[in-house]
N, C-alpha and C positions, 0 to 999 in steps of 0.2 A: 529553496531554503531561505531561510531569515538571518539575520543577524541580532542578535541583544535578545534573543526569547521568541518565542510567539510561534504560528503555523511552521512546519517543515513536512517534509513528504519523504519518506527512507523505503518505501514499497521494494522500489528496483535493488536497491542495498540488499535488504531480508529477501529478496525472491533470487537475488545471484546468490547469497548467502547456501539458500537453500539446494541451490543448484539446478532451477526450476528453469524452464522457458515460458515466456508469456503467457504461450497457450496450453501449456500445462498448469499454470495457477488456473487459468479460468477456468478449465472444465473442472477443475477442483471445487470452487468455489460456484459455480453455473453461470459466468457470465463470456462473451462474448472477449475475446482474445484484445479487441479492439479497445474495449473497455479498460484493460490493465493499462493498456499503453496511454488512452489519454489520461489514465490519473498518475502515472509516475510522469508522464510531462504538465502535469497542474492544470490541464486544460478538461477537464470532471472533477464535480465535487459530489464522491460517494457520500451515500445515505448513510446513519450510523449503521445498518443493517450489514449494507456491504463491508463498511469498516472493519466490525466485528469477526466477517466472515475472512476477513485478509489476514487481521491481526493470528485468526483463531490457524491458519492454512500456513503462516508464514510463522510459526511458535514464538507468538509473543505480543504485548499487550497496544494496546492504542498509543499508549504516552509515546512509548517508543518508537510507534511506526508514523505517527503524525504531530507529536508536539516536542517541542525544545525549551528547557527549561532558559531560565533568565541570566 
């Protein structure tokens, strides 16, 4: 997370939200369990594609799931 605006990552928020485990987003989405994990710890930076495909699994839009207003 940031402070004053800018990049945030809320994946792990919306996917507890949802009441999902890791590896139930992935195969939702077709990726590799390992994959969720290194982008809720910031260490992968998904393609807009996968973004989309998080934002669209996890009900709700990109601002919310990766950016923080100012």
């Amino acid at each position: 997370m940031t402070k004053g605006g800018g990049r945030l990552n809320n994946v792990r928020k919306y996917r507890k939200q949802q009441k999902l485990s890791q590896l139930e987003l992935a195969k939702e989405i077709g990726v590799a369990r390992q994959t969720i994990n290194l982008i809720e710890n910031d260490k992968y930076n998904p393609t807009l594609g996968l973004c989309l495909n998080l934002a669209h699994a996890l009900h709700t839009d990109l601002n919310s799931l990766f950016w923080e207003e100012s």
